[in-house]
C-alpha positions in Angstrom: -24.5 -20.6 -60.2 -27.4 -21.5 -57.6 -24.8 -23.9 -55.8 -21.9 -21.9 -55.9 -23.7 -19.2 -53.9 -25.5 -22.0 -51.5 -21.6 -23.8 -51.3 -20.2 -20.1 -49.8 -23.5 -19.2 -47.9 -22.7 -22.7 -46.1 -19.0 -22.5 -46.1 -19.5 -19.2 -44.5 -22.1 -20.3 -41.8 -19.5 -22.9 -41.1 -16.5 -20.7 -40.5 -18.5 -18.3 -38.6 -19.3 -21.0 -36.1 -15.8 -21.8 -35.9 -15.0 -18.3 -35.2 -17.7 -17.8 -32.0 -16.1 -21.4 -30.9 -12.4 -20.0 -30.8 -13.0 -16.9 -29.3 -14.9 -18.5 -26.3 -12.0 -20.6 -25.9 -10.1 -17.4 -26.1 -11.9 -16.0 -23.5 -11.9 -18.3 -21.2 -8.5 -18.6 -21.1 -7.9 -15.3 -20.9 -10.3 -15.5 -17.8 -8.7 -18.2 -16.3 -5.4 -16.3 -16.7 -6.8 -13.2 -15.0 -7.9 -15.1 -12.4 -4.7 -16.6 -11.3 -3.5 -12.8 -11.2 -6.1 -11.8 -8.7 -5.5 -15.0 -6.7 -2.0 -14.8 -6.5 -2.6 -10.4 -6.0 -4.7 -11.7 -3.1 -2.4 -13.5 -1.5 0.1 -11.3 -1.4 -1.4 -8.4 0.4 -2.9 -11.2 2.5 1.0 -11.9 3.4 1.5 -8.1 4.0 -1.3 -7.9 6.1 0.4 -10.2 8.2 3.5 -8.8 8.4 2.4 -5.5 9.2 0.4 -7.3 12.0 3.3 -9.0 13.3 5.1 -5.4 13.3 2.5 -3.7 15.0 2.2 -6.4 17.6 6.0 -6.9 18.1 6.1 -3.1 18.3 3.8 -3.4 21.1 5.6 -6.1 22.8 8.4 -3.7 22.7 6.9 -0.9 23.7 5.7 -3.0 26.7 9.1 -4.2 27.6 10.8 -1.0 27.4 7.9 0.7 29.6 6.7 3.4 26.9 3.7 4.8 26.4 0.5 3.1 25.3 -0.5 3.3 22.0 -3.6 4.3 22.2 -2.4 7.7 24.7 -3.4 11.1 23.5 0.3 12.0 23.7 1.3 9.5 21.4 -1.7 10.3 19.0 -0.4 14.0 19.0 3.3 13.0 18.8 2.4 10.8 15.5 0.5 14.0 14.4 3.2 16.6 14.6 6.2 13.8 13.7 4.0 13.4 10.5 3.8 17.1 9.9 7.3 17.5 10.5 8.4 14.4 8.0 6.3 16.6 5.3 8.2 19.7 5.6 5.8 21.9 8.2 7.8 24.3 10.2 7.6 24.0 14.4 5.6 27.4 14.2 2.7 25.8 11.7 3.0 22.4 14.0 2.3 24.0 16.6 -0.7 26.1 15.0 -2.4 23.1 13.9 -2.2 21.0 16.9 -2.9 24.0 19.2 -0.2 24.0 21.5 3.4 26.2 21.9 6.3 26.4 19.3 8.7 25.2 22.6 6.6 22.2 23.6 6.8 20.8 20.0 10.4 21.7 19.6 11.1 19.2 22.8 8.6 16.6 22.2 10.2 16.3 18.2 13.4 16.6 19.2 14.5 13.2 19.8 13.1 13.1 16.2 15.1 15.9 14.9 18.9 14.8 14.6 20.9 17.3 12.3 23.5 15.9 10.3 26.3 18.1 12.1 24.7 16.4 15.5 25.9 12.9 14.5 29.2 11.7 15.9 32.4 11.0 13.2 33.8 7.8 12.6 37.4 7.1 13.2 39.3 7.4 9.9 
């Protein structure tokens, strides 16, 4: 009876160890796995980074070209500001409240903005 109960305590102590051993090399897959996620995450928004870089400065050389405004003008800050509101669904009267100037003057600085649907020109059918 003595070395049936020794034969399982040892048998046990055994599989137990076997157990820890697997689930390390679980782990460390699993670890390895997550890591080649974040990697590959990383590199991606490294690449969109980029391209949005690229944009902004090819948007610059544009703007450059075509003899617009800087970027970094007041007037361009407040024209991103109320296209913005505008894009969300603010009326002219609440654009104008917030950035503190007259319904009229954000009317014609949006309007190149603002093209109705009736405004656009049919196509021959």
């Amino acid at each position: 009876m003595g070395w049936a109960i020794a034969i399982l305590f040892g048998s046990a102590v055994v599989l137990l160890i076997l157990s820890f051993i697997k689930t390390t090399q679980t782990n460390s897959k699993l670890e390895q796995q997550i890591e080649h996620v974040s990697i590959s995450v990383l590199n991606e928004v490294h690449g969109l980074e980029m391209q949005l870089r690229n944009i902004q400065l090819d948007a610059e050389i544009t703007a450059q070209q075509a003899g617009a405004v800087p970027a970094e003008s007041e007037e361009r800050e407040m024209l991103r500001e109320m296209l913005d509101l505008y894009k969300r669904g603010y009326s002219i009267e609440s654009i104008a409240g917030k950035t503190k100037r007259n319904p009229n003057e954000v009317e014609q600085m949006l309007l190149p903005f603002t093209v109705q649907k009736g405004e656009r020109g049919l196509v021959a059918q």
